[in-house]
N, C-alpha and C positions, 0 to 999 in steps of 0.2 A: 563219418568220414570228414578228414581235414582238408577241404577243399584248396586253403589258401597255400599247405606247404606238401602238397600228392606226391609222395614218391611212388615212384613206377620200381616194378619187383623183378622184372625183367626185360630183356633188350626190345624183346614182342611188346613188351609196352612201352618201352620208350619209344621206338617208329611208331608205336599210333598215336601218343599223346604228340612227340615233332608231329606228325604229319594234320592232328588237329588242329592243331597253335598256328601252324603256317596257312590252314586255311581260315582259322578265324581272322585271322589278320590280315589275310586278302579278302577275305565279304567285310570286316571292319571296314577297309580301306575304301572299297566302293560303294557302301553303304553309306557313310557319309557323303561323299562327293553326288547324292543325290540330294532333291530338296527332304526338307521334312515330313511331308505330309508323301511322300511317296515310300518311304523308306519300310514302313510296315508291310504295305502290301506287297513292295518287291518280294521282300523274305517270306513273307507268306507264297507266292507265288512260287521259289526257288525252293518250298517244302523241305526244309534240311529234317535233318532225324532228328528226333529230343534229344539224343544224348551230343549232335553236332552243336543245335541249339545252343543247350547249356552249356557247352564250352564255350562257341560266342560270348554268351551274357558274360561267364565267369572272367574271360581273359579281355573281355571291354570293361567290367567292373575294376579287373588288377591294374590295369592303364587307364582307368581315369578316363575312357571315352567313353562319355555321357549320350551321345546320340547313337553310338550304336547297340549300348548299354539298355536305354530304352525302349529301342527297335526291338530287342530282342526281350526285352522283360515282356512285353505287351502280348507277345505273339506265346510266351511261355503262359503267360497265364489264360488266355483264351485256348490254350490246352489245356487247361485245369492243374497244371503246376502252381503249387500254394509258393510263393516268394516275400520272407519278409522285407516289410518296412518297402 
């Protein structure tokens, strides 16, 4: 699967792909405005599902936000998600 260019096959998928995007980028948004060293365990603590997760990572990785990019890499792999590089 093409992570970077997902078309959605239908409108059922288009509402849940908007409705992930808009929450990654509300836990993005607060996730940074916390310090660093806290930022793992919040997300840990707020247990999103893998598949909320890795939208996180993916749409902090497409914008280039690095902190919450690696909030969320960290937390994927101590789930046992293999992530290159």
């Amino acid at each position: 699967m093409d992570t970077e260019n997902f078309q959605s096959n239908t409108s059922e998928e288009r509402r849940m792909e908007e409705k992930y995007n808009y929450l990654s980028r509300f836990m993005s948004e607060k996730l940074r405005e916390l310090p660093e060293k806290d930022r793992v365990p919040v997300l840990r603590d707020l247990n999103p599902t893998d598949l909320s997760l890795m939208n996180l990572y993916l749409q902090a990785l497409k914008k280039e936000d690095y902190e919450t990019c690696a909030a969320a890499r960290e937390l994927l792999l101590e789930r046992g998600f293999k992530i290159p590089g």
